[in-house]
N, CA, C and O atoms as CSV, one atom per row, in Angstrom:
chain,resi,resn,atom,element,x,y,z
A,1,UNK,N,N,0.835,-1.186,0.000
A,1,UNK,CA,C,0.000,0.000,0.000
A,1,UNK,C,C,0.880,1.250,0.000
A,1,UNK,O,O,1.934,1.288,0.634
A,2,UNK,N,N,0.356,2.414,-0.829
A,2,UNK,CA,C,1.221,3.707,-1.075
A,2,UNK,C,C,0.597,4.301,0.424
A,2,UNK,O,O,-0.581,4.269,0.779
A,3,UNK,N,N,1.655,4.794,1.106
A,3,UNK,CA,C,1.154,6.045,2.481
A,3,UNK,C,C,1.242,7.447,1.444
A,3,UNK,O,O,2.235,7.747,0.782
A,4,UNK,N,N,-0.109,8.244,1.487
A,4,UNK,CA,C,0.121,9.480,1.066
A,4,UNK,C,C,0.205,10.584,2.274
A,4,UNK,O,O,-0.253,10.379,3.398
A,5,UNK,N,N,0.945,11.934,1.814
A,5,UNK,CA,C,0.585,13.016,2.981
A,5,UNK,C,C,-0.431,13.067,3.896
A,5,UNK,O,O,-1.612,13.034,3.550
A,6,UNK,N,N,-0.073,13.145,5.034
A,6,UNK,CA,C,-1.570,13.514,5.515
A,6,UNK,C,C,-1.748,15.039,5.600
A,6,UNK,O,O,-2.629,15.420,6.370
A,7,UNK,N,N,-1.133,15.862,5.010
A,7,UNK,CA,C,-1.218,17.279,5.236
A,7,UNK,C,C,-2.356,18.120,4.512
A,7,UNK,O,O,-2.449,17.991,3.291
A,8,UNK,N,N,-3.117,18.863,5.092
A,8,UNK,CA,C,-4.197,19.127,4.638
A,8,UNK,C,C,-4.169,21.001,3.943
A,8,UNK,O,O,-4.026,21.895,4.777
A,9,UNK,N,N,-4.272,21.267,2.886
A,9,UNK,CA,C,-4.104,22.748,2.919
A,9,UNK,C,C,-5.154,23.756,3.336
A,9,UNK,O,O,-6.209,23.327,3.802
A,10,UNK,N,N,-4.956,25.066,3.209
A,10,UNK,CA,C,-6.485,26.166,3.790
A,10,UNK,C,C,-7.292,26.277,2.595
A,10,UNK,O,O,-7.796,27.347,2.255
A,11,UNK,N,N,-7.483,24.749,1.682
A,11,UNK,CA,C,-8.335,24.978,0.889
A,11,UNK,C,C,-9.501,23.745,1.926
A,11,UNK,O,O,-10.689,23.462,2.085
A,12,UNK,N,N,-8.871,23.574,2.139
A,12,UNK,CA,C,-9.203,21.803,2.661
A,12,UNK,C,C,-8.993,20.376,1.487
A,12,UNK,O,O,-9.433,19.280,1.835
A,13,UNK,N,N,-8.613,20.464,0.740
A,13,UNK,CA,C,-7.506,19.801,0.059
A,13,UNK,C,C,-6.481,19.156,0.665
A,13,UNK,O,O,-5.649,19.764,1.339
A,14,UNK,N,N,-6.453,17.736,0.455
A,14,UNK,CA,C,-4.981,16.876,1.351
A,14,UNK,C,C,-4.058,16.618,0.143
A,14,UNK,O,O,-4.501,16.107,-0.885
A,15,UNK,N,N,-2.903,16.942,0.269
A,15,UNK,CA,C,-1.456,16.738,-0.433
A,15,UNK,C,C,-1.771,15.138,-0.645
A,15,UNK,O,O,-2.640,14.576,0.021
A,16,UNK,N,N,-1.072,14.537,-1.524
A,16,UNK,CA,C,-0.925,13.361,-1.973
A,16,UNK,C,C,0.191,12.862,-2.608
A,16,UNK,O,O,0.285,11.847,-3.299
A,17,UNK,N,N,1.247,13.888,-2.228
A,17,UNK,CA,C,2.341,13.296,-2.349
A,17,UNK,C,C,2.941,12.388,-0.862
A,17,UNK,O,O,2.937,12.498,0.364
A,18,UNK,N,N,3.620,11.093,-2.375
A,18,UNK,CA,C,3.831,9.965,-1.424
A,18,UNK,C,C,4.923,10.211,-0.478
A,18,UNK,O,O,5.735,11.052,-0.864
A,19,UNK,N,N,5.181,9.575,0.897
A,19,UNK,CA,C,5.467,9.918,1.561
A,19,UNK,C,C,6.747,8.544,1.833
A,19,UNK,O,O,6.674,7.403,1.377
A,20,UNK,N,N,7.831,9.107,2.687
A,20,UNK,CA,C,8.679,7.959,3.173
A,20,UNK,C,C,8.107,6.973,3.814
A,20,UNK,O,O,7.098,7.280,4.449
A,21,UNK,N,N,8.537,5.583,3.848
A,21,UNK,CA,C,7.844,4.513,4.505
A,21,UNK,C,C,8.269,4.940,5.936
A,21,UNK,O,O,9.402,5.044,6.407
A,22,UNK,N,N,6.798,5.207,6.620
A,22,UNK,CA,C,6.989,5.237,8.181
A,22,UNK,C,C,6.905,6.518,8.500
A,22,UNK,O,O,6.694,7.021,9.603
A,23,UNK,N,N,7.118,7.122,7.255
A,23,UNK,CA,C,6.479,8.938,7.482
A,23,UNK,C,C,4.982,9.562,7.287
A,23,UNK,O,O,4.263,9.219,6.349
A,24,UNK,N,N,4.655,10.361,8.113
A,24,UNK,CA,C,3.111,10.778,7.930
A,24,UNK,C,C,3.127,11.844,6.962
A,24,UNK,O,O,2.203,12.052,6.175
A,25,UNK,N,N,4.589,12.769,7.056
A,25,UNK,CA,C,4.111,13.693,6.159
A,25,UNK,C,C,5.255,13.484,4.933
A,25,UNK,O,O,6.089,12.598,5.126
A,26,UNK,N,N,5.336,14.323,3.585
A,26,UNK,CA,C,5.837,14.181,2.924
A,26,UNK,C,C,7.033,14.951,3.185
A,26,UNK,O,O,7.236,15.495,4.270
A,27,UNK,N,N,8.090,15.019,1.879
A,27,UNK,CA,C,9.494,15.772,2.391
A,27,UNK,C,C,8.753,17.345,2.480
A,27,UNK,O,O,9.232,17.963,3.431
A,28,UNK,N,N,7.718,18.133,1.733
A,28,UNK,CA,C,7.426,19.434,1.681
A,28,UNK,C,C,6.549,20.028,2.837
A,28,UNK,O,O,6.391,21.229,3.056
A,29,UNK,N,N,5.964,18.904,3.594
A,29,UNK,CA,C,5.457,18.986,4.774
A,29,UNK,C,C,6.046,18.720,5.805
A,29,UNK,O,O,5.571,19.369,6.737
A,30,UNK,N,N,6.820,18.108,6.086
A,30,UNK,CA,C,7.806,17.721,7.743
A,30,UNK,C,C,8.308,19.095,8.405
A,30,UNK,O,O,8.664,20.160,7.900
A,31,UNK,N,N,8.224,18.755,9.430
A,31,UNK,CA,C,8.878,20.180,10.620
A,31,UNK,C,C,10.299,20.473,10.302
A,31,UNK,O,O,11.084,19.587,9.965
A,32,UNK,N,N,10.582,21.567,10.399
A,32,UNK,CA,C,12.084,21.732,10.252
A,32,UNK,C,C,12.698,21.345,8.719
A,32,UNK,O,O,13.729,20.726,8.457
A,33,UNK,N,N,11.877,21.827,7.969
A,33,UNK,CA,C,12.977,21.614,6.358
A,33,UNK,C,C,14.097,21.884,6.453
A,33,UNK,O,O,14.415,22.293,7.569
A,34,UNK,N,N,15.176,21.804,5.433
A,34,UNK,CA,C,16.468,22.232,5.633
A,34,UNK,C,C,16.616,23.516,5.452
A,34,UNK,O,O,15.566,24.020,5.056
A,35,UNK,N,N,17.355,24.157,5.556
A,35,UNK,CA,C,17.840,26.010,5.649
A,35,UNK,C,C,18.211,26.265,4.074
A,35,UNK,O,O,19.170,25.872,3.411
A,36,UNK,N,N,17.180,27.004,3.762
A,36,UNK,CA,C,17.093,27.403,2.451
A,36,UNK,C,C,18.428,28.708,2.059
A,36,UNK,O,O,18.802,29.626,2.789
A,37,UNK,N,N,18.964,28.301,0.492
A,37,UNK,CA,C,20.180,29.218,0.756
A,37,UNK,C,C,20.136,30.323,0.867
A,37,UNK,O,O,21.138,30.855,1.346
A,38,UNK,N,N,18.934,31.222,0.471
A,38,UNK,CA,C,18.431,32.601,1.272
A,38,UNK,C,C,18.774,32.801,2.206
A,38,UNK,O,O,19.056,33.923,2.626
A,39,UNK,N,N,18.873,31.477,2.977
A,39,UNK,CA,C,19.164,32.104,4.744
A,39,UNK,C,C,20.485,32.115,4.884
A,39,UNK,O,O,20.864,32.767,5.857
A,40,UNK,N,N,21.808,31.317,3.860
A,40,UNK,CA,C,22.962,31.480,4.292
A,40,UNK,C,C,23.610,33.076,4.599
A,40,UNK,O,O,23.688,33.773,3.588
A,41,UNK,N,N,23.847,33.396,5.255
A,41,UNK,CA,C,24.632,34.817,5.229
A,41,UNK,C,C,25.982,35.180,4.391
A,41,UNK,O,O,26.322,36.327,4.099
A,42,UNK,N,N,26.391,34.489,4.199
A,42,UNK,CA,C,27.194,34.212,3.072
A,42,UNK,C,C,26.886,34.551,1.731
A,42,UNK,O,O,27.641,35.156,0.970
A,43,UNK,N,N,25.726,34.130,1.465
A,43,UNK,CA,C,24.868,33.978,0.292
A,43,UNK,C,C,23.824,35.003,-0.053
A,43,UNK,O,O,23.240,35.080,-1.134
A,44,UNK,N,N,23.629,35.920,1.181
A,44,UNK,CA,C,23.066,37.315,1.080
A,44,UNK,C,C,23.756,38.127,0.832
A,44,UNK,O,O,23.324,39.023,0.107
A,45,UNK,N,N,25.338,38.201,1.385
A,45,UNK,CA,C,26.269,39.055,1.435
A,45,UNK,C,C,26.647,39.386,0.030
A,45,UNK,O,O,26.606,40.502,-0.487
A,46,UNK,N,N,27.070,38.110,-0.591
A,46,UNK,CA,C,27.484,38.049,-2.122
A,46,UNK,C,C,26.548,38.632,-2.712
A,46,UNK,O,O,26.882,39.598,-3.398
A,47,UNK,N,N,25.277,38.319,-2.669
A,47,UNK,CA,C,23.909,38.777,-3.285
A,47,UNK,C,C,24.300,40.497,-3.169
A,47,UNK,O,O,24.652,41.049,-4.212
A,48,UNK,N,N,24.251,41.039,-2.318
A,48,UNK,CA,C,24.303,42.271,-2.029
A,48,UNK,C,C,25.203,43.253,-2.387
A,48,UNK,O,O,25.078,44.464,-2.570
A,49,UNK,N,N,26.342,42.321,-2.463
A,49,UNK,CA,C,27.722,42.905,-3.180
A,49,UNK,C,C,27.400,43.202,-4.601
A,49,UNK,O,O,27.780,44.234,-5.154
A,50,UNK,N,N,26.617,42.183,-5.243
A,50,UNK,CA,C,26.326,41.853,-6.797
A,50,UNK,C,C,25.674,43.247,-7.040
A,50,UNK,O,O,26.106,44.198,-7.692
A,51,UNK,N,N,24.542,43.112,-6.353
A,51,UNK,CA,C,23.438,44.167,-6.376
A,51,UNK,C,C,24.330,45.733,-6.290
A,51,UNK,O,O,24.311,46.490,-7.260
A,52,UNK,N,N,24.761,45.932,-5.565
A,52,UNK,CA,C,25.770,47.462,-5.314
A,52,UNK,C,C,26.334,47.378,-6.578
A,52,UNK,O,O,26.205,48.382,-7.278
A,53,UNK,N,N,26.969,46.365,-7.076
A,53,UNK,CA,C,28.391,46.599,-8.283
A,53,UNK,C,C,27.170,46.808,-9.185
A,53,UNK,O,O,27.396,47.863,-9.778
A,54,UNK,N,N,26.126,46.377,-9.534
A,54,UNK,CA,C,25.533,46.459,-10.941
A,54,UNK,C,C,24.764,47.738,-11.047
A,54,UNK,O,O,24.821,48.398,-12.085
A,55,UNK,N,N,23.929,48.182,-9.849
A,55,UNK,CA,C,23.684,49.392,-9.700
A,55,UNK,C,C,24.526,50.721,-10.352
A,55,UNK,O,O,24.234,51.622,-11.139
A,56,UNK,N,N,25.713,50.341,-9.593
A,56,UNK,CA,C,26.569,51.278,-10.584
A,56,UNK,C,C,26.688,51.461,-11.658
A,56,UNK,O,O,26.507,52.558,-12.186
A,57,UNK,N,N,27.133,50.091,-12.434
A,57,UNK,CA,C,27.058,49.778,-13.465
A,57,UNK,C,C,26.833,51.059,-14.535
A,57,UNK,O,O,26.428,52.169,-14.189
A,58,UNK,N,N,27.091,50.768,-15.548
A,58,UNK,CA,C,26.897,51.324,-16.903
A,58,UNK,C,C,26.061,50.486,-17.259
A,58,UNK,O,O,25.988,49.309,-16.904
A,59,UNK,N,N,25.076,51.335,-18.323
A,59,UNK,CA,C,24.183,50.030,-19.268
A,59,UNK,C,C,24.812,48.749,-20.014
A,59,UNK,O,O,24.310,47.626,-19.971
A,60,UNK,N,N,26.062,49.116,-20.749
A,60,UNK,CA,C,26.843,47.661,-21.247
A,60,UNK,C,C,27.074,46.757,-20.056
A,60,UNK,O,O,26.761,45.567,-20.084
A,61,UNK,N,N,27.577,47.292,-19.103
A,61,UNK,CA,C,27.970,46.485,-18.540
A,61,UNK,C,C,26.511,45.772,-17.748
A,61,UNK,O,O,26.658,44.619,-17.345
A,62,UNK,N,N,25.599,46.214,-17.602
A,62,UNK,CA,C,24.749,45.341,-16.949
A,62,UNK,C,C,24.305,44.518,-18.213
A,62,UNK,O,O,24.447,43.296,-18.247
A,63,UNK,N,N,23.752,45.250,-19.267
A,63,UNK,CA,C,23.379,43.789,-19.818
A,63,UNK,C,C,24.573,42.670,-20.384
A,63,UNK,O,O,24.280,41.719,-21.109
A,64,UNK,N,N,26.016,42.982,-19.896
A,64,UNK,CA,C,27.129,41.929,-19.993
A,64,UNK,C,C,27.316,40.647,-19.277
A,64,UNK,O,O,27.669,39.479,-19.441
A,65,UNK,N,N,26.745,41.782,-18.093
A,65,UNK,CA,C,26.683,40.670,-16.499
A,65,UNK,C,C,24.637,39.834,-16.598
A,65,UNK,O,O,24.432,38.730,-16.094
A,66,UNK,N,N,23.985,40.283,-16.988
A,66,UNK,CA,C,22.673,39.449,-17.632
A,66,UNK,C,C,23.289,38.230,-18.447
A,66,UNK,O,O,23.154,37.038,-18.171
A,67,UNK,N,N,23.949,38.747,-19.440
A,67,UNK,CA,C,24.496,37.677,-20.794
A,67,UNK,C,C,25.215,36.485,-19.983
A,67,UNK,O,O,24.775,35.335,-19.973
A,68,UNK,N,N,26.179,36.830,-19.421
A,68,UNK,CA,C,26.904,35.798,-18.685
A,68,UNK,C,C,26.075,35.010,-17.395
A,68,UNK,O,O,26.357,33.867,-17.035
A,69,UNK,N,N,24.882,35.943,-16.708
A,69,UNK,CA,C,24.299,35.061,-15.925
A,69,UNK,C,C,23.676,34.021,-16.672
A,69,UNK,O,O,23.754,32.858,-16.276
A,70,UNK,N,N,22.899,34.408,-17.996
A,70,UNK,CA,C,22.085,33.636,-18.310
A,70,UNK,C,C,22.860,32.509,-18.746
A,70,UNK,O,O,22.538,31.356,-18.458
A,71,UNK,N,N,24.019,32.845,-19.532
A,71,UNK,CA,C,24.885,31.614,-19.623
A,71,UNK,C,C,25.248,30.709,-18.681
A,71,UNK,O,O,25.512,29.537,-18.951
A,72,UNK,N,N,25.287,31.306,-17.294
A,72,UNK,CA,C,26.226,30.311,-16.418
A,72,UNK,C,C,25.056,29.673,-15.988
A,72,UNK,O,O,25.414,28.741,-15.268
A,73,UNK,N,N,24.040,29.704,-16.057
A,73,UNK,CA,C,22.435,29.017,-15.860
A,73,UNK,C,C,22.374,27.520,-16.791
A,73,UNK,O,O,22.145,26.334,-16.555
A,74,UNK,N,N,22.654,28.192,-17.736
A,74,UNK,CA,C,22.460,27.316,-19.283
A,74,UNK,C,C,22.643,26.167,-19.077
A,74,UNK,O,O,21.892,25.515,-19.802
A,75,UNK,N,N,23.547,25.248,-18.165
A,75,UNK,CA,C,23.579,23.909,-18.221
A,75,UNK,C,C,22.561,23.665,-17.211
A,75,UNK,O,O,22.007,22.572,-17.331
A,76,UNK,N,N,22.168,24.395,-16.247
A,76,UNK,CA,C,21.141,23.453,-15.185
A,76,UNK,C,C,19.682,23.538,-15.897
A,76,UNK,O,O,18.824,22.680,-15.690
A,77,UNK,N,N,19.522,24.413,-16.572
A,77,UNK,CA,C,18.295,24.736,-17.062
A,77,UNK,C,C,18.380,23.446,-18.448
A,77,UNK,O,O,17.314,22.926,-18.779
A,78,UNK,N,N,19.400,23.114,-19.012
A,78,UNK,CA,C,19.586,22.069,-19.984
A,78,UNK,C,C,19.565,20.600,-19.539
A,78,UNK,O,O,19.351,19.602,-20.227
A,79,UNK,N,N,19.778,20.679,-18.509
A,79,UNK,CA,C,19.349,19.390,-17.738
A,79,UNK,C,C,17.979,19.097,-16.770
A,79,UNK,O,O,17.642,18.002,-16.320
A,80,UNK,N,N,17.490,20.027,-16.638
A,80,UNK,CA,C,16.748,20.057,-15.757
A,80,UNK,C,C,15.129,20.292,-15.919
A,80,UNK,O,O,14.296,19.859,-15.124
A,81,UNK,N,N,14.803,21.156,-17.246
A,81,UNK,CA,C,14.032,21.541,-18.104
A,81,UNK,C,C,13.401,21.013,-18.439
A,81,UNK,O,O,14.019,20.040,-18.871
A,82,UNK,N,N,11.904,20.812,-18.698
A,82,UNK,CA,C,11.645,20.060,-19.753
A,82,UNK,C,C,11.583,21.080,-20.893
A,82,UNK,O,O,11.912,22.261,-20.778
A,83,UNK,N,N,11.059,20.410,-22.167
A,83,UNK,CA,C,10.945,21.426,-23.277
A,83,UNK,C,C,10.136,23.337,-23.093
A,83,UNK,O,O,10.414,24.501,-23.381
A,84,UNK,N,N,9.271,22.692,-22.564
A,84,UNK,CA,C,8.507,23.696,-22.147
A,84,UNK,C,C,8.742,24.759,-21.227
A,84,UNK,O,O,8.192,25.860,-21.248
A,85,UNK,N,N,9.611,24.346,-20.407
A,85,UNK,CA,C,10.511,24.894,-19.221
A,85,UNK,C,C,11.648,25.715,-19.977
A,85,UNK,O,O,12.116,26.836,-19.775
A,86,UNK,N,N,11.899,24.778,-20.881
A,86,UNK,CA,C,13.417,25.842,-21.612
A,86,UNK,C,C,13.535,26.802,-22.800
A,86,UNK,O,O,14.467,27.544,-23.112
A,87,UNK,N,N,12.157,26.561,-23.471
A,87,UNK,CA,C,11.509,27.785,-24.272
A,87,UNK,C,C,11.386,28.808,-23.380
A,87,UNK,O,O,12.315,29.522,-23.758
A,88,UNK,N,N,10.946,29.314,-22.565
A,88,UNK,CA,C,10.918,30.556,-22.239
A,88,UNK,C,C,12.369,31.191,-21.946
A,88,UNK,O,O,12.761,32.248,-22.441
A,89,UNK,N,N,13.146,30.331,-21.012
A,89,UNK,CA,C,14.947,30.436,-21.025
A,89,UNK,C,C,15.227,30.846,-22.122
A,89,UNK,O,O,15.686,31.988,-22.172
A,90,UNK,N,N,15.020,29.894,-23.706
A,90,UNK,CA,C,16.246,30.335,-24.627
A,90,UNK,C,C,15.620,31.802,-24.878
A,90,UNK,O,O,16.389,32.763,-24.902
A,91,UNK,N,N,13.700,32.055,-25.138
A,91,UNK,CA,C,13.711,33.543,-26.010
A,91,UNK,C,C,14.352,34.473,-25.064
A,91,UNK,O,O,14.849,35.508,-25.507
A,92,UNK,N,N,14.391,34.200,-23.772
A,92,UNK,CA,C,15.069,35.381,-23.076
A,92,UNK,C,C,16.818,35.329,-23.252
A,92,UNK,O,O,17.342,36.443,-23.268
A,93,UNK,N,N,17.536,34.414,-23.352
A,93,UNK,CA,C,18.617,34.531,-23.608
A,93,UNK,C,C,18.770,35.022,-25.162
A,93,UNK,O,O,19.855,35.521,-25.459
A,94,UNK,N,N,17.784,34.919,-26.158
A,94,UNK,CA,C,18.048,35.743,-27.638
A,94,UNK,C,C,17.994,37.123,-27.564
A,94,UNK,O,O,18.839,37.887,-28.033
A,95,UNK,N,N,16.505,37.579,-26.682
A,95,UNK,CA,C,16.385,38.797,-26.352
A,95,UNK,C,C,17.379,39.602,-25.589
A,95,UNK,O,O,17.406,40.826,-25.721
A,96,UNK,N,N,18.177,38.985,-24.816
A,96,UNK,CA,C,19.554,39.771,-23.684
A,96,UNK,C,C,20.313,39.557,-25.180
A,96,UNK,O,O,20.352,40.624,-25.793
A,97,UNK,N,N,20.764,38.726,-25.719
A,97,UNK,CA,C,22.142,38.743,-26.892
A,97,UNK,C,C,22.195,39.658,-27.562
A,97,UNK,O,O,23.111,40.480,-27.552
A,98,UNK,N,N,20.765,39.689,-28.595
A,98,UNK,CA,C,20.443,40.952,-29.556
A,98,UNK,C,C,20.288,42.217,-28.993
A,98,UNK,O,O,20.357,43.199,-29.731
A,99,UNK,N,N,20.012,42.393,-27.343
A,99,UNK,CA,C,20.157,43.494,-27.185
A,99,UNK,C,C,21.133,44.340,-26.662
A,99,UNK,O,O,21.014,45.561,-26.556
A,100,UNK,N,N,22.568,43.352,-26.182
A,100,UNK,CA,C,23.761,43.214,-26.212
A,100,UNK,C,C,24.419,43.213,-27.062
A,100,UNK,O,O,25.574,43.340,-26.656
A,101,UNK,N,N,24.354,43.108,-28.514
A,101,UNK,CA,C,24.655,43.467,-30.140
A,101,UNK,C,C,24.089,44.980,-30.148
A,101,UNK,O,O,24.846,45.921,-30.388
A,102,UNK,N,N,23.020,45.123,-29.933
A,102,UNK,CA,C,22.571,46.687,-30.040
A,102,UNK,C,C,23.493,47.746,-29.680
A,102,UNK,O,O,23.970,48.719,-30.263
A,103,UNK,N,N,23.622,47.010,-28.023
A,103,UNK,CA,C,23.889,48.033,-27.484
A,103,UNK,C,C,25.329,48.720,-27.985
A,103,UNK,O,O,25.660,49.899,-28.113
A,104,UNK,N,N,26.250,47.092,-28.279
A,104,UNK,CA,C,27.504,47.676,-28.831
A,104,UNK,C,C,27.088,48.450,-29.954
A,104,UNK,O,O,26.860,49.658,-29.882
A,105,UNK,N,N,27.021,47.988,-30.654
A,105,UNK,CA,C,27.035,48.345,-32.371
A,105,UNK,C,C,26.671,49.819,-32.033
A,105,UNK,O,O,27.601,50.550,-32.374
A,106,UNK,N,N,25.720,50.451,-31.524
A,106,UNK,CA,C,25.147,52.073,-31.039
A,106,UNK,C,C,25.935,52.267,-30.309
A,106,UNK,O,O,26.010,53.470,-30.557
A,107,UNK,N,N,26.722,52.109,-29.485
A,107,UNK,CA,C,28.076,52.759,-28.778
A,107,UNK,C,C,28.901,52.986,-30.005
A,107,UNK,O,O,28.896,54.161,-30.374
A,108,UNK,N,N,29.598,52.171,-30.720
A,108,UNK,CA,C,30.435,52.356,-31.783
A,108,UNK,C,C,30.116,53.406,-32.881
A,108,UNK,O,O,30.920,54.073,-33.533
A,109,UNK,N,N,28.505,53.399,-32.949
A,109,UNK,CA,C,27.848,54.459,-33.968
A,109,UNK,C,C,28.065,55.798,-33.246
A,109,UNK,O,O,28.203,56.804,-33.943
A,110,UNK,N,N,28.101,55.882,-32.092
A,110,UNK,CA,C,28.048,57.307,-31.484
A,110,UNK,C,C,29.132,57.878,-31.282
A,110,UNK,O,O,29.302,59.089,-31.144
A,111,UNK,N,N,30.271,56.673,-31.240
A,111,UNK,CA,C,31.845,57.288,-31.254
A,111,UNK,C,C,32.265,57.723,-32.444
A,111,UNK,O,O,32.810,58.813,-32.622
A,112,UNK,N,N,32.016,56.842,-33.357
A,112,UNK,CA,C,32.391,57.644,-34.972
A,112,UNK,C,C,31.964,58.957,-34.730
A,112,UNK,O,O,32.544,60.010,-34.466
A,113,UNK,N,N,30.219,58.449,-34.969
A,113,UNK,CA,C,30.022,60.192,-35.312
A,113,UNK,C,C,30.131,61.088,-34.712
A,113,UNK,O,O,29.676,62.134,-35.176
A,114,UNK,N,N,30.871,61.096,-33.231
A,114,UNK,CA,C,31.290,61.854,-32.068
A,114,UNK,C,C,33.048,62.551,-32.981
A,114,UNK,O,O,33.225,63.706,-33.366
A,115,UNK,N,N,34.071,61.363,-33.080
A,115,UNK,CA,C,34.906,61.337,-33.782
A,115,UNK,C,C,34.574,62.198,-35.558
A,115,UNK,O,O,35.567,62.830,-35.919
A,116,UNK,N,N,33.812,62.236,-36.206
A,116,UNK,CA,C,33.519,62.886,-37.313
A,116,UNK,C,C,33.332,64.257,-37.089
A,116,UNK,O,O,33.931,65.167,-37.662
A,117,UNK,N,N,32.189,64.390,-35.945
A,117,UNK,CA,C,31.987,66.001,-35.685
A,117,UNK,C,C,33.234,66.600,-35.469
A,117,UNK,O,O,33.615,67.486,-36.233
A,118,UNK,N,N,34.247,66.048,-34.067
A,118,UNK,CA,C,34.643,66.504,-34.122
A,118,UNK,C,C,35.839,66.719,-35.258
A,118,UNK,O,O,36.428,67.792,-35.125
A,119,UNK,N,N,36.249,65.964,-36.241
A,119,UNK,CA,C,37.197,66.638,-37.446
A,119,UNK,C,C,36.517,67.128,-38.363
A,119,UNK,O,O,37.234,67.672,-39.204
A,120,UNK,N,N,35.286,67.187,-38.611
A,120,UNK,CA,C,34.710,68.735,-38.873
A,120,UNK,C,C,34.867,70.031,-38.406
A,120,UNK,O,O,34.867,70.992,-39.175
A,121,UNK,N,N,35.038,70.162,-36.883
A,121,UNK,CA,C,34.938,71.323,-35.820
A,121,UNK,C,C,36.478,71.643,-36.436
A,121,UNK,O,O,36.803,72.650,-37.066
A,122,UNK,N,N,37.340,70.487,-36.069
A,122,UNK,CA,C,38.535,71.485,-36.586
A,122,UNK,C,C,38.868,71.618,-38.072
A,122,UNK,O,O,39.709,72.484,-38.310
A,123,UNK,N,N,38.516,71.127,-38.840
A,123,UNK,CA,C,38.344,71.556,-40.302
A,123,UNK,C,C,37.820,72.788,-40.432
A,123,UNK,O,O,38.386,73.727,-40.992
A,124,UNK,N,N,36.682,72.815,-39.900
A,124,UNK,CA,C,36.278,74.048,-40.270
A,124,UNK,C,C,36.791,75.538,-39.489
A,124,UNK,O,O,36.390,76.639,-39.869
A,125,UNK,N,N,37.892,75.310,-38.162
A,125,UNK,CA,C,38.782,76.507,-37.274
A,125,UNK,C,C,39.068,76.553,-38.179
A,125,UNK,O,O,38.658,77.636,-38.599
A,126,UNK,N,N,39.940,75.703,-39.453
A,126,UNK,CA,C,41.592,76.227,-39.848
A,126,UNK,C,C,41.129,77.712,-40.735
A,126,UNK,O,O,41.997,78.439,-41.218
């Protein structure tokens, strides 16, 4: 015989996920879950550091540090995903790329023609 949860929600609805042999409740119901990494302090600190440096940030550089998060994601989300799960991942990783192409390519457009005006300006002192 399967033991299901006995945990009941504030719908009045009982969970039915199966449970360890000899356990009443399931792993999402038992007292005392494990310490979620939110709670490491360690793991807020870094968080917080991240948050200050990007704030600063320049626009390239934040959507640089987006590009590379989404990359360093890319294998758990490739394993872990189902199809449906990883369609929404890749259009957002096309949408950060192309708009990380933008952004360069319009930096480079604004230096030329920054660079042009000005050897006009002095073309036209002499």
């Amino acid at each position: 015989m399967v033991h299901e949860c006995e945990h009941f929600y504030e719908t009045g609805r009982k969970c039915h996920r199966i449970t360890k042999r000899g356990e009443a409740l399931c792993p999402g119901h038992r007292p005392n879950p494990r310490r979620s990494l939110h709670d490491e302090p360690a793991f807020v600190r870094e968080v917080a550091v991240l948050a200050e440096h990007l704030r600063s940030a320049g626009d390239d550089d934040l959507f640089c540090a987006l590009q590379d998060a989404l990359a360093a994601i890319l294998p758990a989300i490739e394993r872990k995903a189902s199809r449906a799960g990883y369609l929404p991942f890749a259009r957002a990783s096309v949408v950060v790329c192309i708009a990380v192409e933008r952004l360069i390519r319009n930096r480079e457009r604004r230096s030329a023609a920054a660079a042009n005006a000005a050897q006009q300006q002095a073309r036209g002192s002499r």
